[in-house]
MIVO-59835 format. One record per atom (N, C-alpha, C, O, CB): x, y, z; residue in one letter. Coordinates in steps of 0.2 Angstrom, whole numbers, plus 5000, padded with zeros to 4 digits. Each point is the difference from the previous one (the first is absolute). Glycine has a CB too. Example, Ala and Ser with C-alpha at 12.3 -4.5 7.8 and 13.67 -1.06 7.14 Angstrom:
2
506649725039A499650065000A500450065000A500549995003A498649955003A500750114990S500450065001S499650055003S500350065001S500349914989S
//
This chain:
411
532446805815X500049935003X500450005006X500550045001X499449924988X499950005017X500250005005X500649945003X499749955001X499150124999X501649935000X500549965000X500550045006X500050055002X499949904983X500549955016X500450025010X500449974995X499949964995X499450055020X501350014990X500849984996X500249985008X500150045004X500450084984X499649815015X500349965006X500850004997X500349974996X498549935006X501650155002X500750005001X500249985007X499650025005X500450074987X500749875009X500349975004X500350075004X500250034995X500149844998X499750165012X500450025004X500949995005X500249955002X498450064995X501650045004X500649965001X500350075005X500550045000X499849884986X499150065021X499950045006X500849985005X500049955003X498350044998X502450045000X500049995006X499949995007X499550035003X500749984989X500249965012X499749965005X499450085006X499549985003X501949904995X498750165002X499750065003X499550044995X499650045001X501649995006X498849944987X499450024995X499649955000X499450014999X501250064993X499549865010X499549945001X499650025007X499449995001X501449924993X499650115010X499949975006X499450095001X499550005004X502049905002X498650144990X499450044998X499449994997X499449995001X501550074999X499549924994X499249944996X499849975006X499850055004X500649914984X499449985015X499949975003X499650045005X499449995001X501549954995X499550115009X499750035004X499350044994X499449985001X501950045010X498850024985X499550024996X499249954999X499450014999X501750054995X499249895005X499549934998X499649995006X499449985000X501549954992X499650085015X499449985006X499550055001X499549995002X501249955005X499750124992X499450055000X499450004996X499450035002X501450035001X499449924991X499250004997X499549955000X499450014999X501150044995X500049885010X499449945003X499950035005X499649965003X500749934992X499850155010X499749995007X499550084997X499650015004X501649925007X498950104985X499650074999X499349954995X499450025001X501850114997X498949814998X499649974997X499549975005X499550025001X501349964991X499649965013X499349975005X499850055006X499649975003X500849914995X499850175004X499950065002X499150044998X499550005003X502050004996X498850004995X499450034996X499449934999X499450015002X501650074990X499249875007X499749944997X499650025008X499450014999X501449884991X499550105016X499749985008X499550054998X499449995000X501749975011X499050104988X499750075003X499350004996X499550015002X501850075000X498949904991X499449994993X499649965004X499550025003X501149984984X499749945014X499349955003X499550025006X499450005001X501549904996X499750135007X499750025008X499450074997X499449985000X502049995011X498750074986X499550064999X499549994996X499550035001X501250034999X499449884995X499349984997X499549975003X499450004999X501350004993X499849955015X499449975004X499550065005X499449995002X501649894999X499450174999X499850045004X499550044995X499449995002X501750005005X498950044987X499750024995X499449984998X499650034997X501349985001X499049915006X499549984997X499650005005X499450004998X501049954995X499850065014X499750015005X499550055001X499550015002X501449935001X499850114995X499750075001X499950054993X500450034997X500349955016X498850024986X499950024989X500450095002X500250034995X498049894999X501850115011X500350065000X500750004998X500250034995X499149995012X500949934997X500849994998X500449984991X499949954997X500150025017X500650084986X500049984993X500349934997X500449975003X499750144998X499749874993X500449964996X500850005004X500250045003X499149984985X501149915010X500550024999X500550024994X499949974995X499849985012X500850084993X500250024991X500849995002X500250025005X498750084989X501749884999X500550035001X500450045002X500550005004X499349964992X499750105000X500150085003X500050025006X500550035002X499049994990X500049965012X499950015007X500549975006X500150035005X498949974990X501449935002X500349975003X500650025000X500449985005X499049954995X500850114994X500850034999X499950065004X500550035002X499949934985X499250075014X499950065005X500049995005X500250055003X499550004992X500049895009X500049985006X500849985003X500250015006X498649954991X501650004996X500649985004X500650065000X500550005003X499149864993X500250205000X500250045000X500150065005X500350055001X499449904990X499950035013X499650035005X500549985007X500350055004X498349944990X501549955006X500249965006X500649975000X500449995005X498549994997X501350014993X500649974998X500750045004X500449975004X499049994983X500750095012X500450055004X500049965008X500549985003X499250144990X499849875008X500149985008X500049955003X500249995005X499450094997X499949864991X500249945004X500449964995X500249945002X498850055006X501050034987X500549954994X500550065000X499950024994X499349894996X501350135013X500550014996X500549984995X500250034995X499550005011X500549914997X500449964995X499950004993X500449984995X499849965015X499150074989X499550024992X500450054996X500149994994X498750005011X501550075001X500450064997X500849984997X500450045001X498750045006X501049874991X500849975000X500050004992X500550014996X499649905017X499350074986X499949984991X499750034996X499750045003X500349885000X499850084993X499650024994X499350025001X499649955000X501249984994X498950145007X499250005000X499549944997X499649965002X500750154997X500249924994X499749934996X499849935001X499449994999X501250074995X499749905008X500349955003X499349985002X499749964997X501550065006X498350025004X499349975005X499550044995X499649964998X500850045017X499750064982X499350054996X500049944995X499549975001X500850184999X500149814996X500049964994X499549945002X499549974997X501750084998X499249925012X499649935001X499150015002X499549964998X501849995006X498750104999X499350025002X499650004993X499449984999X501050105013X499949964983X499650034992X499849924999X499449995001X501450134992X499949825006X499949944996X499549985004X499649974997X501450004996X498850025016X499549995003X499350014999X499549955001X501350085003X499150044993X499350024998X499849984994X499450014998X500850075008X500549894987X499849964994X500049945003X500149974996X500350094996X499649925012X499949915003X499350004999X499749974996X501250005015X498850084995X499650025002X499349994994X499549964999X501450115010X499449994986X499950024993X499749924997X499450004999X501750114999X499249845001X500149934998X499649985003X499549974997X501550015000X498950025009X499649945005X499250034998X499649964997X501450025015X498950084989X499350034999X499849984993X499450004999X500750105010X500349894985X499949984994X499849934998X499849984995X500950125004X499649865007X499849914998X500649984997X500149944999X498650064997X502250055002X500249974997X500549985003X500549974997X499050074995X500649975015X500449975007X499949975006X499450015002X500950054994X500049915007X499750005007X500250045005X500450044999X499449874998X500050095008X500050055006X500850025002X500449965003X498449985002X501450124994X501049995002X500050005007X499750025005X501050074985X499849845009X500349995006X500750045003X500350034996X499149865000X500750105011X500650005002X500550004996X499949964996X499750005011X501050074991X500749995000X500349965003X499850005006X500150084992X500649885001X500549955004X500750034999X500250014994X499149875005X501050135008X500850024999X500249934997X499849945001X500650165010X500249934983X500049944997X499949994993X500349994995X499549975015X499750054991X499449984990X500050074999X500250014994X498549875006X501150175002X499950064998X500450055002X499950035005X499049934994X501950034997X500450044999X500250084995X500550014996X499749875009X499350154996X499950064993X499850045003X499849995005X499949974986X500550125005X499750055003X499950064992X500549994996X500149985018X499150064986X499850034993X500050085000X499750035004X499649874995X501150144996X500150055000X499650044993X500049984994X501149985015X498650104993X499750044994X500550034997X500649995002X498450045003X501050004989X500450024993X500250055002X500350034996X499249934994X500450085017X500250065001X500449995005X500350065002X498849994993X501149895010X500549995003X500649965001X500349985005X499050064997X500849944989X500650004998X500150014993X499650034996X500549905011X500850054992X500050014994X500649974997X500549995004X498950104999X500649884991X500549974995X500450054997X499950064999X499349864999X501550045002X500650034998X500349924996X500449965003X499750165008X499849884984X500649964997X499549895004X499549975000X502450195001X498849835001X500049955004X500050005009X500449975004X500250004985X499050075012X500050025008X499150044999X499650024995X502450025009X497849955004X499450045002X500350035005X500649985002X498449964996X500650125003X500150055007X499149975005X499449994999X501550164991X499549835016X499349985005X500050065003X500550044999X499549845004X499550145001X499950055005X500349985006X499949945001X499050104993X501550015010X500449985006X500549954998X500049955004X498950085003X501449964989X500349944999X500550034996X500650005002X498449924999X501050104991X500350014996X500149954993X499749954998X500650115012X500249984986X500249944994X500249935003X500549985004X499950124989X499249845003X500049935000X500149974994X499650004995X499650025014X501249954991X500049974991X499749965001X499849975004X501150034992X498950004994X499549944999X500749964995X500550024999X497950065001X501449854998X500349954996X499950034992X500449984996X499349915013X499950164989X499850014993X499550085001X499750025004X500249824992X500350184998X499650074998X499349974999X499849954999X501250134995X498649985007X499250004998X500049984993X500250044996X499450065012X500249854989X499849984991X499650045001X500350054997X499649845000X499650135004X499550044996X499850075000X500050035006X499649884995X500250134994X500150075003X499050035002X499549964998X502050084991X498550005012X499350035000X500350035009X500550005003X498349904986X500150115011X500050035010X500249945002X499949954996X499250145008X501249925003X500049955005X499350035004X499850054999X501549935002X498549955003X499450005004X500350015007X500050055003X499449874989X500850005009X500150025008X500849934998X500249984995X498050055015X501849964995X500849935002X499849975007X499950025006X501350054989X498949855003X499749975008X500749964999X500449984996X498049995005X501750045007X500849985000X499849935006X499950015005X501050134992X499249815000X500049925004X500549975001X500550034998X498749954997X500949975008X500449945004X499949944997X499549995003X500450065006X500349894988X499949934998X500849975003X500650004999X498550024989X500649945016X500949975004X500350045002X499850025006X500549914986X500350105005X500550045002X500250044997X500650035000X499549925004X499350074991X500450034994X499350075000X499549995003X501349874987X499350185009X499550074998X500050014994X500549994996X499750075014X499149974989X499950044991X499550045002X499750005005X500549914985X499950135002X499550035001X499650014994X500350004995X500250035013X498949984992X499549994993X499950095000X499950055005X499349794997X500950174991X499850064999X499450014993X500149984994X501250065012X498050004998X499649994996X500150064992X500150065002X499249885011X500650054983X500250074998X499149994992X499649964998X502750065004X497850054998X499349994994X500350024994X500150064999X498949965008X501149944988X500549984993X499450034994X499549985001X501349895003X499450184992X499550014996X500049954995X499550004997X500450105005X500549854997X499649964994X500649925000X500450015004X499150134986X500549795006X500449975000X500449994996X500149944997X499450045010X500950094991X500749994992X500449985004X500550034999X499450064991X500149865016X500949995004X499849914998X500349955002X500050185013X499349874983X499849914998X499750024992X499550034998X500049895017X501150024979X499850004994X499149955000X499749985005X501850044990X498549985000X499249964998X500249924999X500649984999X498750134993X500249855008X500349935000X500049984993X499650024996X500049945017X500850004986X500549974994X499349984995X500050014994X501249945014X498250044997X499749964996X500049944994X499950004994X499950105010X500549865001X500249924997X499249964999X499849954998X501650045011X498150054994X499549954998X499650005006X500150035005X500649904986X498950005007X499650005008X500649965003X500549994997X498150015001X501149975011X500249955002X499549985005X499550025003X501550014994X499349915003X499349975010X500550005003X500549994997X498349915002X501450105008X500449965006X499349995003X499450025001X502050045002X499149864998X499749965006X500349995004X500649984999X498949974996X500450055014X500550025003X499849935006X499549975001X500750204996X500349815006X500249925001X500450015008X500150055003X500149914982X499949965016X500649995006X500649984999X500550015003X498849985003X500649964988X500749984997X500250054997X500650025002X499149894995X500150134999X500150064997X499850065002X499350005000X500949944993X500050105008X499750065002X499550034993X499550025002X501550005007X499249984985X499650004995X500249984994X500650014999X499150055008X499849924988X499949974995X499850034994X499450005000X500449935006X500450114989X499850024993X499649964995X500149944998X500950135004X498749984996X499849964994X500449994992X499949994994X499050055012X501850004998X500549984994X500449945000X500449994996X499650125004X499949845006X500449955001X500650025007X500449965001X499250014984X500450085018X500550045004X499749955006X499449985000X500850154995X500349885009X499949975006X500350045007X500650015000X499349874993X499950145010X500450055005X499949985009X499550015004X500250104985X500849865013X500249955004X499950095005X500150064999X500949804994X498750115015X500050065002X500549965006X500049945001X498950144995X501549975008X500349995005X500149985006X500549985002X499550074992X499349945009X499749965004X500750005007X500449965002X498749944986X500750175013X500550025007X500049995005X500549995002X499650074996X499349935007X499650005003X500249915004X500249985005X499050144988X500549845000X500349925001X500949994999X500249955003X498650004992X501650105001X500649985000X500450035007X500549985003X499450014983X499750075016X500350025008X499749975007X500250015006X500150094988X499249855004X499649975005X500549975006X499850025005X499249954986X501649995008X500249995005X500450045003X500050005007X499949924988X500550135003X500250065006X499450065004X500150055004X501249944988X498249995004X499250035003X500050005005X500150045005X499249934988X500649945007X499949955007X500250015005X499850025005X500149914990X501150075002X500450025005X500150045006X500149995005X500049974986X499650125003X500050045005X499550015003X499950045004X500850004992X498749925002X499450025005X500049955008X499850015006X499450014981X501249955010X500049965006X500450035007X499950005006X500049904985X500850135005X500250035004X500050075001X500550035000X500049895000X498950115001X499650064999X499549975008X500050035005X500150004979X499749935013X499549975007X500450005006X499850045004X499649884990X501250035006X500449995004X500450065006X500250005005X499849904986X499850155004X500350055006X499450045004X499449995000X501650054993X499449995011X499650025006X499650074999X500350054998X500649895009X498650064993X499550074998X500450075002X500349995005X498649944998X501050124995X500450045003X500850024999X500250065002X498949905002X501249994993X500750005001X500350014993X499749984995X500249955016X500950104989X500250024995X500249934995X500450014995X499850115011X499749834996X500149944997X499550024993X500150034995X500249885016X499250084993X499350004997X499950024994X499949984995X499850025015X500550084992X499950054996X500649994994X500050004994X499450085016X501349894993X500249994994X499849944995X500150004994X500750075011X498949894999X499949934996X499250014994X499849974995X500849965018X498950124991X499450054997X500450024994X499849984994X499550085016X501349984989X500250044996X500149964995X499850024995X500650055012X500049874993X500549954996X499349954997X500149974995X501350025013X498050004996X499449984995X499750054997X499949994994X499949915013X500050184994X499850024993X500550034996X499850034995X499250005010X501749974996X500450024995X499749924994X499750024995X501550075014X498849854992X499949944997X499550024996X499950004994X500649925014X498850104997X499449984996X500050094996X499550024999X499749865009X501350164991X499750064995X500749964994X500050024994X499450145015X501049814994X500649974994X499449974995X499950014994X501449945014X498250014995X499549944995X499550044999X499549964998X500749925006X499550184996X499850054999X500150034992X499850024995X500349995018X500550004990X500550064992X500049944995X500150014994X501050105014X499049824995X500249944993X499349994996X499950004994X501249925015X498650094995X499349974995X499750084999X499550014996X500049855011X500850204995X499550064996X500550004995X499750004995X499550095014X501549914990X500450014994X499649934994X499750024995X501750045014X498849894993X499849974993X499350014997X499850014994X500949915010X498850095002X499250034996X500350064996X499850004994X499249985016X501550104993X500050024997X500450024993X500150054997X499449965013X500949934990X500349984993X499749964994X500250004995X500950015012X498249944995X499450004996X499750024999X499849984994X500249995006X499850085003X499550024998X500350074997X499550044998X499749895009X501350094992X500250054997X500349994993X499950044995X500449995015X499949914990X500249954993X499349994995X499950014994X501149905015X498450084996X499549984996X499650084996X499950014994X500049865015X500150154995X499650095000X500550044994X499950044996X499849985020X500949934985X500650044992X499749984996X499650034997X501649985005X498949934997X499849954993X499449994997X500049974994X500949985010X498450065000X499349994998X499550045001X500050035005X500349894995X499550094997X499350065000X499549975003X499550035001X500650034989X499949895010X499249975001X500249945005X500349954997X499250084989X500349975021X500149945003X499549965004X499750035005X501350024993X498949905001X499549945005X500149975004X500449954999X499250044995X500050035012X500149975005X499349965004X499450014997X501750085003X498949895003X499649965003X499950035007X500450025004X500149884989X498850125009X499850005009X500149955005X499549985002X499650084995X501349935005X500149975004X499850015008X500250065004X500549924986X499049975013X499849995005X500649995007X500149955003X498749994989X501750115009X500449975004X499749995007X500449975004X500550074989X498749995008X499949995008X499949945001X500349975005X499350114997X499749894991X500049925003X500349975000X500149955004X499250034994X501150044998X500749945000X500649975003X500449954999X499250104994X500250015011X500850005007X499549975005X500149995006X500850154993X498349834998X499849975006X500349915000X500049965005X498750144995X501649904994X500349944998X500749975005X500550014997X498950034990X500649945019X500649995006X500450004993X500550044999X499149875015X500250024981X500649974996X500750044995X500549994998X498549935003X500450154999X500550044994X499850085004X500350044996X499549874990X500050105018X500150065002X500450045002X499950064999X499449915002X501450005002X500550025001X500350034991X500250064998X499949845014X499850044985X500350014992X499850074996X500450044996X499349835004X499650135002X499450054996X500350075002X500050054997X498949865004X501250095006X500150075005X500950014995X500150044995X499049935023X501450004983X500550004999X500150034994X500450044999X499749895007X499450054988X500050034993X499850074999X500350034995X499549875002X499850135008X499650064998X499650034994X500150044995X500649975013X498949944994X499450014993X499750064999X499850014994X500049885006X499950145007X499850075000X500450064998X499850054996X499549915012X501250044993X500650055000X500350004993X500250054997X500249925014X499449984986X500149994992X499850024997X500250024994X500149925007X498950065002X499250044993X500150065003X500050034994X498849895004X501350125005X500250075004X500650024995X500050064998X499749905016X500650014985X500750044997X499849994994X500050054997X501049925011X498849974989X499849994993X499650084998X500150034996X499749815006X499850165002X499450064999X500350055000X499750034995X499549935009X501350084998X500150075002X500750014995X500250064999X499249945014X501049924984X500450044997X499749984994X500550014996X500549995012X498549984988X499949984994X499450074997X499950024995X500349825007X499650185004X499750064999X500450104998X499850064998X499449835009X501550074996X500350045001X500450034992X500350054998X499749905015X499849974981X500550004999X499450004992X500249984994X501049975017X498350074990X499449994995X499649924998X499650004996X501250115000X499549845009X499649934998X499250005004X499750055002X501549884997X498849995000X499450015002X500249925003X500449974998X498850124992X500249905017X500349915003X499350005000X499650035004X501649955006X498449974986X499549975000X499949935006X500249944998X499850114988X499649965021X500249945003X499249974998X499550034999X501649995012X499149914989X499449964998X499649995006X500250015006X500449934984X498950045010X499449965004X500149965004X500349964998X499050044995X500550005016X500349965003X500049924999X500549965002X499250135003X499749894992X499949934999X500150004992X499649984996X499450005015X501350044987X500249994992X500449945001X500450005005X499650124990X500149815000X500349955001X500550014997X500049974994X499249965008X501550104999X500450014994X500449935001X500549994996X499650165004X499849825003X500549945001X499849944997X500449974997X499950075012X498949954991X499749944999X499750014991X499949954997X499850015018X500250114982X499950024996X500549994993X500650035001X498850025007X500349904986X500650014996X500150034996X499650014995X500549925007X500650114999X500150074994X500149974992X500150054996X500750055015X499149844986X500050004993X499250024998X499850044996X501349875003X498650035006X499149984997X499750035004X499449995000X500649904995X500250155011X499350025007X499849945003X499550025003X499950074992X500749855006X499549955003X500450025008X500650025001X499149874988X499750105015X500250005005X499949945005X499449975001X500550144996X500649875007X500049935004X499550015005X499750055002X501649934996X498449965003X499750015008X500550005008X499850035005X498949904988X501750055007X500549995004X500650014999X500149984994X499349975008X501150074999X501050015000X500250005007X500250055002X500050024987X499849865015X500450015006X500850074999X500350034995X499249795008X500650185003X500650055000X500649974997X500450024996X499250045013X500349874995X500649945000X500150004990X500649984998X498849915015X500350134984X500049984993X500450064994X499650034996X499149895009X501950084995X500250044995X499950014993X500050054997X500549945010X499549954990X500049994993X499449965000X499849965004X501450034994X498350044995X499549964999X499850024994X500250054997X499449935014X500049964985X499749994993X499450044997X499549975003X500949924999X499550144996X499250024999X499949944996X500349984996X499750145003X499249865003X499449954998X500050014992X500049964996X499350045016X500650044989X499550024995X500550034993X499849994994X499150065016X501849974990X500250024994X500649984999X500350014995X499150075005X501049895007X500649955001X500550055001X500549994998X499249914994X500350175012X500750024999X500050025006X499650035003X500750014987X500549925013X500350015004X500150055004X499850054997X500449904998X500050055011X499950085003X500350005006X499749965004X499250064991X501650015007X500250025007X499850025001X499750044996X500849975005X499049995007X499450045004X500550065001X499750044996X499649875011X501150124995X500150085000X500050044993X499650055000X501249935010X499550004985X500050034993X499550014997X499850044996X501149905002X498750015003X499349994999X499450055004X499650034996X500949855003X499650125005X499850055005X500050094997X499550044998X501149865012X500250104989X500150084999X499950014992X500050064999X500849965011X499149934985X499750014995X499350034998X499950044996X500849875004X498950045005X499350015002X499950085003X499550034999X500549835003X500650165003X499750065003X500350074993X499850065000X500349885015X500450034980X500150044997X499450044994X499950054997X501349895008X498449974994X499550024994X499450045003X499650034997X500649854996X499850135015X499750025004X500050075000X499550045000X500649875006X500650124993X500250085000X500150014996X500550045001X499849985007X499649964984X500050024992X499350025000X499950064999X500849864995X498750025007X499350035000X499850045004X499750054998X500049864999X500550095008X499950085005X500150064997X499650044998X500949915013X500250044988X500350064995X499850024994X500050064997X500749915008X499249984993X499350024995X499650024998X500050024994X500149955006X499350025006X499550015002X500050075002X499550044999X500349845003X500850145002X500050075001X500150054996X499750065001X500649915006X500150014988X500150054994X499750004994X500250034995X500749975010X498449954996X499450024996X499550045003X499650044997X500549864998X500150105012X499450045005X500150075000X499650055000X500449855008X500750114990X500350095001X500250024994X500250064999X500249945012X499649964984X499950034991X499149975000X499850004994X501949964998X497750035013X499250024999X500150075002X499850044997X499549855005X501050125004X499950055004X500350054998X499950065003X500149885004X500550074986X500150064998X499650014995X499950064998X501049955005X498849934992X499850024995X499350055003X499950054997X500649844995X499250085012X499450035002X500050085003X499650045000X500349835002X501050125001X499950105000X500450024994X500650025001X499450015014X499949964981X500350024992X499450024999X499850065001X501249864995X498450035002X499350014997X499550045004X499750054997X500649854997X499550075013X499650065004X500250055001X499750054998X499949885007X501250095000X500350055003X500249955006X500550035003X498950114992X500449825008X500049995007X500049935002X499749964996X499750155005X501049885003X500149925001X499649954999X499450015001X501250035006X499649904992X499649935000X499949975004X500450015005X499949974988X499149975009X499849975005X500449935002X499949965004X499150114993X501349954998X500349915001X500650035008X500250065002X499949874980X500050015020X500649995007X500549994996X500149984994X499349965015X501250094997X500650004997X500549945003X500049975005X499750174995X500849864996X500449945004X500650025005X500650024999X499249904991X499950085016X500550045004X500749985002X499849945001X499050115002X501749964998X500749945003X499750005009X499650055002X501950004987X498749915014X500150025007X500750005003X500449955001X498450004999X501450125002X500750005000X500150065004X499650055001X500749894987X500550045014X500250075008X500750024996X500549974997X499149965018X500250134986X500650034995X500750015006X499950035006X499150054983X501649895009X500449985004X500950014998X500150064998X498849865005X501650044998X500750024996X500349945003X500049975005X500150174995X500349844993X500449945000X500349985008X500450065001X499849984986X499949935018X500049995005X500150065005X500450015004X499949894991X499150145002X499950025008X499250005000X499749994995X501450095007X498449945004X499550005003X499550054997X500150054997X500549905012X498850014993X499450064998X499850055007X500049995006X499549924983X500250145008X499850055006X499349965005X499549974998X500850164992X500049885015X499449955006X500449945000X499749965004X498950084993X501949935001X500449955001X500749985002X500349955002X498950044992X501050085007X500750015000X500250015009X500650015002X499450054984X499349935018X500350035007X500349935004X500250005006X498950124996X
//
């Protein structure tokens, strides 16, 4: 299994100012490459003699010339431009596949990383060794044992880490979940989320409770002069804020969804439509602040990790207007409307409780349904020799580690 471990770094001031310098080299070896890819293919098409463009080609080109017109390339880590050009040719990879779009440019600034292979560094305890550089502490030892892959060392605010990819043969470093049973969450703005045990889990809502010193510094961010070290320190003092309201809303997702992945085997959720939903001026602020995608993502990678199963229901499934005693289902439930009667059998009902009730009888029958499908599917190679035709119920899930990142997400 493939799992990155995100450790805090603790560079002094001449080991930053190396990072950093490492980080420009791989955006300028990046749009470098990106200019050179684009210009040869126009050319390529022109002329059918000339070749494709490829990664390969372009790490020997800049190989070729770098001595004489990028020296300053030779200050840092080979690794550093060879690496950005490789993840180049996986852009590339993605785009020709449909499952990306065209890579763009790099911006000094947003794209502060540089990435090194398993063969030019190395772990000791609570410290990395960089190439040209030396031992650098980290905040925490490596959790996990197996190979290491590669280490991409990034920038957020002011602070550096580094994600290290390593391949784990199996996951006995996380027990199995408690298996309390099923559940549904229904996930909200009042609340971040709603059990079908009657739980209510208030989310932290950072984003609106720091909104006024946001403002603040955005305004006086504007107010300076382009160019100038005002500027740059007033740049500084607004992303230090927005990775503060960053870390506040990924810690409470990831203390839910770690809470939930312990205690149940079996959980239901709902597909939710967040794009449309942030098209809503009234609550889109709200909606973004919760992180509702971030939450089926973590839901998935740590409930698989840990042997569950997250059954999410059907987009248009009415878990709200549906009543979980008798099934009737309303034709209407404005939003405005928390509390309501069922018609038809008289019981009461909180619209959220209600909801995750509904998604939980949702991911009993799923689960059900699966584990009649794969006790057909063995009886059938018991009696022929050879598998059944029936479909399997598959989880959809990224195998991952209690707060840290999955591989392709961590740069």
């Amino acid at each position: 299994m493939l799992m990155a471990h995100r450790i805090a770094l603790e560079p002094n001031n001449a080991q930053a100012t190396y990072l950093a310098r490492a980080a420009g080299v791989a955006r300028f070896a990046y749009n470098w490459a990106l200019a050179q890819w684009t210009q040869q293919y126009e050319a390529c098409k022109l002329d059918a003699s000339l070749p494709k463009p490829s990664q390969a080609a372009l790490r020997r080109q800049l190989n070729a010339i770098k001595r004489e017109q990028f020296p300053w390339m030779l200050e840092v880590t080979k690794n550093a431009p060879q690496m950005a050009i490789i993840q180049l040719g996986d852009a590339f990879k993605n785009f020709f596949a449909g499952r990306a779009k065209y890579p763009q440019f790099r911006k000094k600034g947003r794209y502060e990383r540089f990435s090194l292979s398993n063969d030019q560094f190395s772990i000791d305890g609570c410290r990395i060794r960089i190439p040209h550089l030396g031992w650098v502490r980290m905040r925490e030892a490596l959790r996990f044992s197996g190979k290491i892959l590669s280490a991409t060392v990034s920038r957020v605010a002011d602070r550096w880490f580094v994600s290290i990819a390593v391949d784990t043969p199996d996951n006995a470093h996380l027990p199995k979940a408690e298996n309390q049973g099923a559940v549904g969450v229904d996930l909200g703005i009042s609340a971040l989320a709603t059990l079908s045990t009657g739980e209510s889990i208030a989310g932290p809502k950072p984003h609106k409770a720091l909104l006024g010193r946001l403002q603040r510094l955005s305004r006086s961010l504007s107010r300076k002069q382009k160019g100038s070290s005002n500027r740059n320190k007033a740049r500084a003092k607004l992303a230090k804020l927005h990775a503060r309201i960053a870390n506040i809303r990924s810690d409470a997702l990831h203390q839910l969804t770690t809470s939930l992945t312990r205690r149940f085997h079996i959980i239901g959720i709902e597909d939710l439509n967040v794009r449309g939903m942030v098209k809503n001026r009234c609550l889109a602020r709200s909606i973004s602040d919760m992180g509702f995608f971030e939450f089926r993502r973590q839901l998935h990678y740590k409930a698989a990790m840990r042997g569950g199963q997250v059954v999410v229901a059907d987009r248009w499934f009415a878990s709200s207007k549906t009543c979980s005693a008798c099934g009737h289902k309303l034709e209407s439930l404005p939003l405005s409307v928390r509390q309501w009667k069922c018609p038809e059998c008289g019981a009461n009902h909180d619209r959220d409780v209600n909801a995750a009730i509904n998604l939980k009888q949702v991911a009993e029958s799923s689960a059900g349904d699966c584990q009649r499908m794969q006790s057909m599917a063995v009886c059938s190679v018991t009696a022929c020799g050879e598998e059944g035709a029936g479909l399997g119920c598959k989880t959809q899930a990224k195998p991952a580690s209690v707060k840290q990142e999955v591989i392709g997400r961590f740069n």
